[in-house]
C-alpha positions in Angstrom: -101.3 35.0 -127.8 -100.9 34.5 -131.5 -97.5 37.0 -131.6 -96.2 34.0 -128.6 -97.1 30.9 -130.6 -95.7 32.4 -133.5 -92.6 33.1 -131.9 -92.2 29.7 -130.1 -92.9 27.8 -133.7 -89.7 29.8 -135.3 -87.6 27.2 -133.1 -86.9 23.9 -133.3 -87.4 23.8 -129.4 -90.7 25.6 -129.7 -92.3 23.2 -132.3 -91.7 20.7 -130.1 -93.5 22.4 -127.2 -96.4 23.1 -129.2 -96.6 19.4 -130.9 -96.5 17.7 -127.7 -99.4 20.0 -125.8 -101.4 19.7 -129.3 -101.1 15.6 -128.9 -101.3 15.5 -125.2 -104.5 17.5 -125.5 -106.2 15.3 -128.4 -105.6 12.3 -126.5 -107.0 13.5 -122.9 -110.1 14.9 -125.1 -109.9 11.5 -127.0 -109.7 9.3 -123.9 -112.5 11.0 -121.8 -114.8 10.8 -124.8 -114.7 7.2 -124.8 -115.2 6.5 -121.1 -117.8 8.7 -121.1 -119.4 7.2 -124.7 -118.4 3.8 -125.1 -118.1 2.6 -121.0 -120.8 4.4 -119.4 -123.4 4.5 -122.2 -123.8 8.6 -121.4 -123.7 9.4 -125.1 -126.4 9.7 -127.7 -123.6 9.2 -130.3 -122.5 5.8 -129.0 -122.7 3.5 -131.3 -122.0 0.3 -129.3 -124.8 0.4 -126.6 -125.6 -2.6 -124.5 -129.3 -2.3 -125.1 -129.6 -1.5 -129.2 -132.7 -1.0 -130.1 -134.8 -2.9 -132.6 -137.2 -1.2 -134.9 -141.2 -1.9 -133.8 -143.5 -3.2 -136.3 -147.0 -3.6 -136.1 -147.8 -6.5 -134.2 -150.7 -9.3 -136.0 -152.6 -11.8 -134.4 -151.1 -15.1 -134.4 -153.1 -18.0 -134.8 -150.7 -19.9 -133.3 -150.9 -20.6 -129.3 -147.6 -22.1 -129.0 -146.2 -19.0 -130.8 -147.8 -16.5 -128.5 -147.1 -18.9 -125.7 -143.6 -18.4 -126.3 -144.0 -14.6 -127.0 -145.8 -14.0 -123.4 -143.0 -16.2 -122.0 -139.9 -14.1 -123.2 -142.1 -10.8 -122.0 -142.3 -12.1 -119.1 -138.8 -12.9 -118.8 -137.8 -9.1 -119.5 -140.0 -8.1 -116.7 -138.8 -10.1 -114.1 -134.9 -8.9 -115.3 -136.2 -5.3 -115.1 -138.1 -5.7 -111.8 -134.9 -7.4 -109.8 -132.7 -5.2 -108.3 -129.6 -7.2 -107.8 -129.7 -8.0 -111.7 -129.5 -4.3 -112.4 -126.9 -3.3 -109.6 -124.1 -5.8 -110.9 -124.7 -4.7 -114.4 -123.7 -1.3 -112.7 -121.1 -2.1 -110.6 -119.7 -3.8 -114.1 -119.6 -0.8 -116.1 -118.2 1.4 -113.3 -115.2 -1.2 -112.2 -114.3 -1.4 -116.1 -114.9 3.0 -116.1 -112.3 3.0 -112.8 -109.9 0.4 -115.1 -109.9 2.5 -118.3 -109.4 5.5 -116.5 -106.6 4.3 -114.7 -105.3 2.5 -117.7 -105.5 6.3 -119.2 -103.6 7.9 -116.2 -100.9 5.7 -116.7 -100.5 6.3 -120.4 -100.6 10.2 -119.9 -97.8 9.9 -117.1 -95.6 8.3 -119.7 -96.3 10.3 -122.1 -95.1 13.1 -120.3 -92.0 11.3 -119.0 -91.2 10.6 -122.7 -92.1 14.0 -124.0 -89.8 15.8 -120.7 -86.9 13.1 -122.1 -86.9 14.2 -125.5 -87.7 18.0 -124.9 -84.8 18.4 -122.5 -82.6 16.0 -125.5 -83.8 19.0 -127.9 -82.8 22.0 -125.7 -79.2 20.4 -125.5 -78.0 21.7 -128.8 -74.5 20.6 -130.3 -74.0 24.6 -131.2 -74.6 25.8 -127.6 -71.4 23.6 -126.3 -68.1 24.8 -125.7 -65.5 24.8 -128.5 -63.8 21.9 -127.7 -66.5 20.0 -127.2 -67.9 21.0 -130.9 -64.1 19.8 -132.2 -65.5 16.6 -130.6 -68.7 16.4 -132.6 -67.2 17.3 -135.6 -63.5 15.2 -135.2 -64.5 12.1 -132.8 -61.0 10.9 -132.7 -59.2 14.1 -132.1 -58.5 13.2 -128.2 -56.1 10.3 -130.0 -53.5 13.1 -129.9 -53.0 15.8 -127.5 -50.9 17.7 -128.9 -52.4 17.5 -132.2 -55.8 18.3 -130.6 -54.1 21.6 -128.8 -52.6 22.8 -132.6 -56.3 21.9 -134.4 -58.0 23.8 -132.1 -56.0 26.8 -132.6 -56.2 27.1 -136.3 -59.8 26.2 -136.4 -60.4 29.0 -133.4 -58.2 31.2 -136.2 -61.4 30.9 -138.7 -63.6 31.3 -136.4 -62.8 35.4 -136.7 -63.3 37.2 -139.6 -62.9 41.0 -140.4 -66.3 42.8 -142.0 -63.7 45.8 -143.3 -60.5 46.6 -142.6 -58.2 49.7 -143.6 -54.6 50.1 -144.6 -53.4 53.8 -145.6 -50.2 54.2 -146.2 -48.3 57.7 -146.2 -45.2 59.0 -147.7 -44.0 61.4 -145.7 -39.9 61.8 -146.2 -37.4 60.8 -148.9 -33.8 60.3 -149.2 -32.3 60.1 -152.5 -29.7 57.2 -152.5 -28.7 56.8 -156.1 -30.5 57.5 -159.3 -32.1 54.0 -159.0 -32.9 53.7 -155.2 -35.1 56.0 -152.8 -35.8 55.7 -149.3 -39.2 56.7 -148.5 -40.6 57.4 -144.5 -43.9 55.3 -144.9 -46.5 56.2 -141.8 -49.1 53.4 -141.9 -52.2 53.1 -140.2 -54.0 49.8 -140.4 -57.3 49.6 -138.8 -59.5 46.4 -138.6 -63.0 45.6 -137.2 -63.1 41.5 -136.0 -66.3 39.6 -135.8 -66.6 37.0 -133.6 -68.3 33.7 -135.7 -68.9 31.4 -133.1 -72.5 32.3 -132.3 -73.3 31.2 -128.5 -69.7 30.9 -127.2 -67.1 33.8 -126.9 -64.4 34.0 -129.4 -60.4 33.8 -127.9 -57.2 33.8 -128.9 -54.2 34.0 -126.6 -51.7 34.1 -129.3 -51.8 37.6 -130.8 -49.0 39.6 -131.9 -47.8 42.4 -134.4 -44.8 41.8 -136.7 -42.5 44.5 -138.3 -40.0 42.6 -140.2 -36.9 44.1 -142.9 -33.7 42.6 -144.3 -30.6 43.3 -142.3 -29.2 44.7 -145.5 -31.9 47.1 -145.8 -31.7 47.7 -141.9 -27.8 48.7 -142.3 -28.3 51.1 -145.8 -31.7 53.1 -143.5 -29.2 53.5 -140.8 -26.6 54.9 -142.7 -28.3 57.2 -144.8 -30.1 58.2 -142.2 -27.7 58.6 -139.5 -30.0 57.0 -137.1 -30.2 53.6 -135.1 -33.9 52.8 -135.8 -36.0 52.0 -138.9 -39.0 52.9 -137.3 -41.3 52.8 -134.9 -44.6 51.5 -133.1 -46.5 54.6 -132.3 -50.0 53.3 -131.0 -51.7 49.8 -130.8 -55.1 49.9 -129.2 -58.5 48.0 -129.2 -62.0 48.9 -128.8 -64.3 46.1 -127.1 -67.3 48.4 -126.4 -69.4 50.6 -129.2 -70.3 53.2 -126.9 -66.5 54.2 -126.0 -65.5 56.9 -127.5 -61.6 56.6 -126.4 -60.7 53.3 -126.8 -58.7 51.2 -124.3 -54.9 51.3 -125.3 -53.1 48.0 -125.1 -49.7 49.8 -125.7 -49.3 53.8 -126.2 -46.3 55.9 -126.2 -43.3 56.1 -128.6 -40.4 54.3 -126.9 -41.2 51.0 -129.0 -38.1 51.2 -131.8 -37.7 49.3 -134.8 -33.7 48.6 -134.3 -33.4 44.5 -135.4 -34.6 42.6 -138.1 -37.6 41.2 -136.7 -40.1 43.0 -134.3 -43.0 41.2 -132.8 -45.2 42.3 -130.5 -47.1 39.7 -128.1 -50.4 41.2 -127.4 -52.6 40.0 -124.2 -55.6 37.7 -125.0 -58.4 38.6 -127.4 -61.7 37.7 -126.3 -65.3 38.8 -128.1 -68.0 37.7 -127.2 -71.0 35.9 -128.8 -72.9 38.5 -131.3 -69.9 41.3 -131.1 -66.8 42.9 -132.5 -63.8 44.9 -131.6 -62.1 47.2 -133.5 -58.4 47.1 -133.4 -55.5 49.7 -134.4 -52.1 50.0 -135.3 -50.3 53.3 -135.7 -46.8 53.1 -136.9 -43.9 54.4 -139.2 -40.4 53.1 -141.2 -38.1 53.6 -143.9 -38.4 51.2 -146.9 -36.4 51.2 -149.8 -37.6 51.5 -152.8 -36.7 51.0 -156.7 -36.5 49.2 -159.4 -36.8 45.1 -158.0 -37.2 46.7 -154.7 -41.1 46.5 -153.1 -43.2 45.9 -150.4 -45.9 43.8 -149.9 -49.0 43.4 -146.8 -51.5 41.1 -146.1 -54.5 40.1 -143.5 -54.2 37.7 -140.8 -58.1 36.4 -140.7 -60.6 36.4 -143.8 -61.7 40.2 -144.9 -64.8 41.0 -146.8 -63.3 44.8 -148.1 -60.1 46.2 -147.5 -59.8 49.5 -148.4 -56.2 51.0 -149.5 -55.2 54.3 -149.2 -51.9 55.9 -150.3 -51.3 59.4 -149.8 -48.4 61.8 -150.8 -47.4 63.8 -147.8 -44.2 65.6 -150.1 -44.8 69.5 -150.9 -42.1 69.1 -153.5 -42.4 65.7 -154.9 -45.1 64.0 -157.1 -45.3 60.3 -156.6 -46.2 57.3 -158.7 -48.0 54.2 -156.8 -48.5 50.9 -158.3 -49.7 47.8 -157.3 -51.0 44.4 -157.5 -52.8 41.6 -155.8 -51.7 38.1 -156.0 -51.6 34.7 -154.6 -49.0 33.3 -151.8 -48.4 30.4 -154.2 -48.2 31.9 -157.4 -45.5 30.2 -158.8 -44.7 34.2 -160.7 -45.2 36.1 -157.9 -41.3 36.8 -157.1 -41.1 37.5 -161.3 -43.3 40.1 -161.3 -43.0 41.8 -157.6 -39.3 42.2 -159.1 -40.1 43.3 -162.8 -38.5 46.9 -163.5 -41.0 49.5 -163.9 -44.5 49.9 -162.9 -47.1 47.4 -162.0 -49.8 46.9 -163.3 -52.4 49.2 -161.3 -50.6 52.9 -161.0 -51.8 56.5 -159.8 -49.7 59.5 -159.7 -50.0 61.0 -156.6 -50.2 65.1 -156.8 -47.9 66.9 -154.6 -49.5 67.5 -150.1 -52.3 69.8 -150.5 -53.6 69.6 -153.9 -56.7 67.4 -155.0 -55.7 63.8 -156.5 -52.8 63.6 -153.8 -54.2 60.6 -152.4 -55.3 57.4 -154.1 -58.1 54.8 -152.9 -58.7 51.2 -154.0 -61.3 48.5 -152.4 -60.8 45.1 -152.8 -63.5 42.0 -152.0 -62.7 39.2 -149.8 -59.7 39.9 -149.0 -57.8 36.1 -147.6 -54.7 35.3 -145.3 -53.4 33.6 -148.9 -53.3 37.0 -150.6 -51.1 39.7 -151.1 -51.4 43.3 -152.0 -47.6 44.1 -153.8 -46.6 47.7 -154.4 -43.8 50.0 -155.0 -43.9 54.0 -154.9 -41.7 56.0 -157.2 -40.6 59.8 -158.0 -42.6 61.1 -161.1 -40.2 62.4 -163.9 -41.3 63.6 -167.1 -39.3 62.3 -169.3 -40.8 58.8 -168.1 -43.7 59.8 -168.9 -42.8 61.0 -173.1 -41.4 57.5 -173.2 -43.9 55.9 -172.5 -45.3 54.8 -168.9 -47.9 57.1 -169.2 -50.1 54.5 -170.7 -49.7 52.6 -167.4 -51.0 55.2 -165.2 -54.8 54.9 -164.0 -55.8 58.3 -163.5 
């Protein structure tokens, strides 16, 4: 009994429940006391009897007549009110017509009591967090109705936020290069970018019906791939697939195969709706390779979609022949230097080299904290040469 009223005081809704049967209770105890006490005289603890009583003294002979006249005549008086019936059975039909009123007078304040306390319980079980989305944008934004189409946009970038990813995991691996000139390389970069999404809306379920993939390269860079590499794609979509339930153990694919081409300069892949609901997560994957070109103002760049408290990056060198360099950096959408230094020759400003497939140190791992739609993570890869190295861009290598 103690575990339940401890439980039902940790809510607001609880407290209330508990109050009100505490106060009810005190006044029914409250109210029968006094008609039983104070209206019907059946207490020794009533202080306002009809009949008080007066303390005796020892009586004295009076030497007065008249006085004990008067004396004999009062007595005399209380007999005759004690001896006539009718006297005493008004008295008692007095003191139980006013019992009957108080009571009633009591019945009618406990049924309002409990109308009042039903009103305001049922107000405090109809929370503002337990309505629908909308109707929170309501609470919040009273004058958002004004516009509807301003209304639809709002509620789709606050539904955005209301989504963010515990961890998330980007590896990228370099498995192919093609040598263009002594200052450009075309690398085949397999990438693997795997995400868990928490839904943050608490009661409600989390959707969003607008959810797609994007591959994106210059048209430039889209014509050079294609002619060094006598193909017509620049990559591919190899896997997309979600898992809604933690006790799958082969997710359910959205898309699978490997007919989905990178051939233009913009792919985007609509996805069908996204819906979590209240309490869980999904984990979502995307398993895909291109050719990028990189080399000396030439880079590439990735960020998150939804707020991510770690992101691990992973880079790994899939070459038997070649060691790599890997460098990057985080930065800001609206650093005012972010083009200066994504183009800068040479390495940035975090670098591993990357030991040849097989050996130990041919893969390089970096977390980073709270990871935000406004960031960037900007790297480049190059071929490791020696004589690099004697002039100096050792010192620029983490190791």
């Amino acid at each position: 009994m103690i575990k339940f009223i401890k439980k039902c005081w940790g809510t607001s809704q609880g407290r209330l429940v508990i109050i009100s049967i505490i106060a009810f209770s005190i006044y029914c105890g409250a109210s029968t006391l006094t008609a039983n006490c104070i209206v019907l005289n059946h207490c020794e603890i009533n202080i306002f009897s009809s009949t008080p009583s007066t303390p005796s003294t020892p009586s004295t002979p009076s030497t007065n007549a008249e006085e004990k006249a008067k004396e004999i005549s009062v007595q005399k008086k209380k007999t005759d009110a004690k001896e006539d019936p009718n006297q005493q059975s008004i008295s008692e039909l007095r003191k139980v017509a006013q019992y009957d009123s108080y009571i009633a007078n009591v019945y009618d304040t406990a049924i309002f009591f409990l109308v009042v306390t039903f009103a305001v319980g049922i107000f405090g079980f109809v929370k503002p967090e337990d309505e629908v989305f909308e109707r929170k944008l309501i609470f919040m934004f009273p004058d958002l109705h004004k516009s509807e189409e301003g209304k639809a946009y709002f509620s789709r970038r606050i539904n955005k936020m209301a989504a963010i990813s515990p961890y998330s995991r980007n590896t990228v691996s370099f498995d192919e290069i093609i040598e263009i000139d002594k200052d450009y390389n075309l690398f085949k970069c397999g990438g693997i970018y795997e995400a868990q999404i928490s839904n943050l809306h608490g009661n409600n379920s989390y959707k969003d019906d607008c959810v797609k993939v994007k591959f994106a390269l210059d048209q430039t860079d889209i014509d050079e791939i294609i002619k060094y590499t006598k193909d017509f794609k620049w990559g591919q979509l190899s896997m997309l697939r979600t898992d809604c339930e933690k006790e799958i153990k082969d997710p359910k694919p959205w898309h699978n195969g490997i007919d989905r081409n990178f051939t233009n300069k913009l792919h985007t892949y609509d996805l069908k709706t996204i819906e979590i609901a209240p309490q869980e997560s999904i984990n979502i994957d995307v398993h895909s390779w291109c050719w990028s070109k990189f080399g000396k103002e030439k880079y590439d760049h990735f960020g998150v979609q939804r707020f991510t408290e770690s992101i691990e990056l992973f880079f790994i060198n899939n070459l038997k022949d070649q060691k790599l360099v890997v460098s990057y950096f985080v930065a800001d959408k609206d650093d005012d230097n972010l083009e200066t230094k994504a183009k800068a020759q040479g390495d940035f400003e975090n670098a591993q080299v990357l030991e040849v497939s097989g050996l130990e140190g041919s893969r390089f791992k970096k977390e980073v904290k709270y990871f935000t739609p406004q960031d960037l993570v900007v790297w480049k890869v190059r071929v490791y040469e020696e004589e690099k190295v004697q002039n100096g861009t050792e010192e620029n290598l983490a190791h």
